[in-house]
C-alpha positions in Angstrom: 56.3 -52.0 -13.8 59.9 -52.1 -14.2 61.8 -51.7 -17.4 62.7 -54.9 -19.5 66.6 -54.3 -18.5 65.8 -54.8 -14.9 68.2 -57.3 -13.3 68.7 -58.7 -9.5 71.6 -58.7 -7.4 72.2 -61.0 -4.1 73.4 -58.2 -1.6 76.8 -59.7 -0.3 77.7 -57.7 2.8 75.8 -55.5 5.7 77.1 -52.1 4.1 73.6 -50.8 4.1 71.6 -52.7 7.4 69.2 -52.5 8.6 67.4 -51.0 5.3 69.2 -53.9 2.8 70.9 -56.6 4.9 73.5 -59.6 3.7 71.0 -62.2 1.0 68.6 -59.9 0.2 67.9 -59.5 -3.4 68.0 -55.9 -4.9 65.9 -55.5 -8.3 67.9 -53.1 -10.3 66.7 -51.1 -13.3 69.1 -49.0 -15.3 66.3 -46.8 -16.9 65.3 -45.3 -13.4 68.0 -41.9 -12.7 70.7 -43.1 -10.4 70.5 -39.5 -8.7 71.5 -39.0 -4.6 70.1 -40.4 -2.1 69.1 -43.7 -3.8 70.4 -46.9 -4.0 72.6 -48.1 -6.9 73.9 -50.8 -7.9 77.8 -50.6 -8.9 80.5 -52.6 -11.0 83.7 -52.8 -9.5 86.1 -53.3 -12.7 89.0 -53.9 -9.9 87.2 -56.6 -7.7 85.1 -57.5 -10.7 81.9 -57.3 -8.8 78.4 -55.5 -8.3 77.9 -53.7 -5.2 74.9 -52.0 -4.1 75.7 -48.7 -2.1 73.6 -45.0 -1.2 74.5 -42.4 -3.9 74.8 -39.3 -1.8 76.7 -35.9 -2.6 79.5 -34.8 -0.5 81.4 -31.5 -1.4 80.0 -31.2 -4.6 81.3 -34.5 -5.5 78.9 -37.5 -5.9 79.9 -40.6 -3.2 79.2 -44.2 -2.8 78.1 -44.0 1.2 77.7 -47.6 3.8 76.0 -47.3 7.0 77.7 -49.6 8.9 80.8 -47.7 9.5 83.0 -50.2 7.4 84.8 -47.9 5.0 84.3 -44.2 4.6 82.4 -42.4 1.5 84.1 -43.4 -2.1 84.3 -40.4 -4.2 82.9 -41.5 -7.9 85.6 -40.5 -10.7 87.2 -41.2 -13.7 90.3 -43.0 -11.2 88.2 -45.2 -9.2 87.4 -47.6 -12.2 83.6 -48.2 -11.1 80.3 -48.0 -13.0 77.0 -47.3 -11.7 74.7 -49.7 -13.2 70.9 -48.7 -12.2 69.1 -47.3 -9.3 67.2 -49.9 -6.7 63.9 -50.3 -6.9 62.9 -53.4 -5.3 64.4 -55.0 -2.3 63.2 -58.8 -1.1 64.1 -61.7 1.2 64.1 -65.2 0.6 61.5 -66.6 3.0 62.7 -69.5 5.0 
């Protein structure tokens, strides 16, 4: 189903509502192709953290994209310090 590297992330903002919201838990595997238009999840080496954020292409350039209108694209490059860590393949709620 999913490969055995597969690991889950608590989404900690509403970067990406409505389609992943603030708590919801993101299933990550690193063997699926982090390619645009999919979720991925992201180290941040300078706020030592994993984000989950649309890949998308803008100008030729591959971007980190939010929805919510918090922060504009981040182009991905050697300067920004980040990682992309696996594409999204599963996306769940805790049930109250």
């Amino acid at each position: 189903m999913y490969g055995r590297d597969t690991f889950i992330v608590r989404v900690d903002d509403e970067a990406l509502a409505p389609q992943i919201r603030k708590g919801d838990y993101v299933y990550v595997d690193p063997d699926e192709p982090a390619v645009p238009g999919r979720f991925v999840a992201v180290w941040d080496a300078v706020q030592a953290e994993t984000t989950v954020r649309m890949l998308a292409r803008s100008g030729g350039r591959d971007v980190l994209r939010v929805f919510d209108g918090s922060r504009s694209d981040e182009v991905l490059d050697a300067s920004n310090e980040t990682d992309i860590q696996g594409a999204v393949v599963f996306v769940g709620r805790r049930v109250r």
